[in-house]
Every structure is written in C-alpha cells, then in structure tokens.
C-alpha positions in Angstrom: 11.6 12.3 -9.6 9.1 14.0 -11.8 6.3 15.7 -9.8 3.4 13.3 -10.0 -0.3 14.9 -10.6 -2.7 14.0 -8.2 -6.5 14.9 -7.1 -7.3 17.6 -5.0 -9.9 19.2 -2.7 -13.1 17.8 -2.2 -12.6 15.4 -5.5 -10.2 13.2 -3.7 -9.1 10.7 -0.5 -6.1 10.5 1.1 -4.5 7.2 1.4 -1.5 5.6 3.2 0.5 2.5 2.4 3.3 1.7 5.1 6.4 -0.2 4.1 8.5 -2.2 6.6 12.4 -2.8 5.6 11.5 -6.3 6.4 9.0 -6.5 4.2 10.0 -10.0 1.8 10.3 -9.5 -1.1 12.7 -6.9 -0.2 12.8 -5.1 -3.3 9.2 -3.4 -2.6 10.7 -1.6 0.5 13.4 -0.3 -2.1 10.6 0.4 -4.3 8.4 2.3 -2.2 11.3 4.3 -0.8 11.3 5.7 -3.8 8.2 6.2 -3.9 6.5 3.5 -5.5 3.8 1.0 -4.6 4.5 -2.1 -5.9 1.9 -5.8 -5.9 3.9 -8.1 -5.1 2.5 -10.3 -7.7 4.3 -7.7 -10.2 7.3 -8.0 -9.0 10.3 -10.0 -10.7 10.4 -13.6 -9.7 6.6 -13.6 -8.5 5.5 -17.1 -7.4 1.9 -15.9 -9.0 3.1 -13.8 -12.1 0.4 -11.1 -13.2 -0.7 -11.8 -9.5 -3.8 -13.1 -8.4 -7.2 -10.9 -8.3 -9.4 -12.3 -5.3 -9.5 -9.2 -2.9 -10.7 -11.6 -0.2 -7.3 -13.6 -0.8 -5.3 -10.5 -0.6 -7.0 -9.5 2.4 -6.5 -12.8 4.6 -2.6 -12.5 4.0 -2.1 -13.9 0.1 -0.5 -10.9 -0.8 0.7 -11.9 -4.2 -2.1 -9.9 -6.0 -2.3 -7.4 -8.7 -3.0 -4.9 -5.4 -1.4 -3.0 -2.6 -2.9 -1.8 0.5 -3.5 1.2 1.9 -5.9 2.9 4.6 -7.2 5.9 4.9 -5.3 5.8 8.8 -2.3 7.5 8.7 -1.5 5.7 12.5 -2.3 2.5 10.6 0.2 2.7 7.8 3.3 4.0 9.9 2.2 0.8 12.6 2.8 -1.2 9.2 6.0 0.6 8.3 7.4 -0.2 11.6 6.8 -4.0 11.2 5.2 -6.4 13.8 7.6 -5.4 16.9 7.5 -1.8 16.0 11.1 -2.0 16.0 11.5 -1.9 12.2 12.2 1.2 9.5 9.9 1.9 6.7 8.2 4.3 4.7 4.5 5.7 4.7 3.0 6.6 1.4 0.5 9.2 1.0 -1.0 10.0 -2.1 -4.4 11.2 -3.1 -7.0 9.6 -4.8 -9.7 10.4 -6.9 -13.4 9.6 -4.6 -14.7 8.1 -8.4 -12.1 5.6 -8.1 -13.8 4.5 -5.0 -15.8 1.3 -5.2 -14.7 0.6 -9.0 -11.3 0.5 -9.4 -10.2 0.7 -5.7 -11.9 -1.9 -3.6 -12.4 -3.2 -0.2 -12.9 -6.7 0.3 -16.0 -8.3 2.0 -13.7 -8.9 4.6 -11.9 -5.4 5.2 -14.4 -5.3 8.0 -13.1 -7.9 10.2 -9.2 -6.6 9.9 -10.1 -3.1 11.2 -7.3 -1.6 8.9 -9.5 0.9 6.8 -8.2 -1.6 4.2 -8.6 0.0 0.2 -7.1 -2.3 -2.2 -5.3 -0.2 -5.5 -4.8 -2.1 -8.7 -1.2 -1.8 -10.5 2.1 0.2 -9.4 1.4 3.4 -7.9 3.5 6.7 -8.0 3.7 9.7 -5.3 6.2 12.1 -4.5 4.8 11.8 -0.7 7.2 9.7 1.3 7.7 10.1 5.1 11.0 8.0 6.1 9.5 5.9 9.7 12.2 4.8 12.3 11.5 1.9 14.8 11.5 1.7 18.5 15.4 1.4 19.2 
C-alpha cells in the first residue's frame, strides 16, 4: 500500500475507528484490515445505496450512512474492535485529521453526547496505513 499523507502536529486530531470480525456486512472488516474505512451505505449490495445522511440516524444504530465512526478514545475503538463480548478480533484505525475539518466536514451528532463514545462522524471511504491487529479475550 502506498503511504498515505496525513496532517501533522498541532494542525491535526487523532482518530480511531475499531473493526470487529463480526461486524455484518463482513466485507468492511476485510476492508478496514486493509486499511480502509468503509460506510456501510457504500458498500455493494447496500439496502440504502449512496447511504443515508442524518447523523442523528447513524448515531442511534442506523449505520447505513454515507459515514463511519470514530473517537478520539483509543480504549473506545479497540472495545469496538473486540465486539460486544470482548471475545472478538478486529482492527483499530488511527489516522490523523486535519482540526479544520472539525465541525464542517466531520461531525458529531446532537446526540454523540448521550452515547459517551467521543463519537466524530467522517464522510466517504477513508485511507491510513495505521492498523493495529486487536485479539479477543480467549
């Protein structure tokens, strides 16, 4: 994979998108294995193609939206990558973000709040070189 460009310093955020195996569909683990982040209302075979854009929607649990979530916790995303049990393998995304993104292009919902995730919603597949393989409680 080609190196991917991102922001540094005091110009950017850190994020963190964890990806169980069990995720459905399963072709966005595969994908962010290789270190992409994909919406799943992107992907082939989407029930919502071009995936909705209500933040709120995506935030509640109708993931099928032109985003993917991430948090600025790193404990956060690997608790994701390791499913609901913990007992699952994933990945954890990092990649950097530029802070003028912040607020325009990547958003929180009105209710990122309540979920206590550090929730950021990012518009469109995502690239990073940054992937930390998670293993599951055994």
């Amino acid at each position: 994979m080609d190196p991917v460009k991102e922001p540094e310093g005091d110009d950017s955020i850190t994020l963190y998108r964890g990806v169980s195996k069990s995720i459905k569909p399963s072709v966005l683990y595969d994908y962010a294995a290789s270190g992409y982040a994909v919406p799943k209302g992107l992907v082939p075979d989407s029930p919502y193609p071009g995936g909705h854009e209500n933040p709120d929607d995506h935030t509640m649990g109708d993931n099928y939206s032109i985003w993917t979530s991430w948090t600025t916790d790193k404990a956060t995303a690997e608790s994701f990558a390791k499913g609901p049990m913990g007992t699952d393998d994933g990945v954890v995304l990092q990649k950097n973000f530029s802070k003028s993104r912040f607020g325009k292009d990547i958003i929180q919902s009105d209710l990122s709040n309540v979920m206590q995730e550090g929730e950021w919603l990012v518009p469109g597949i995502q690239r990073t070189n940054n992937v930390k393989f998670i293993f599951g409680k055994r």
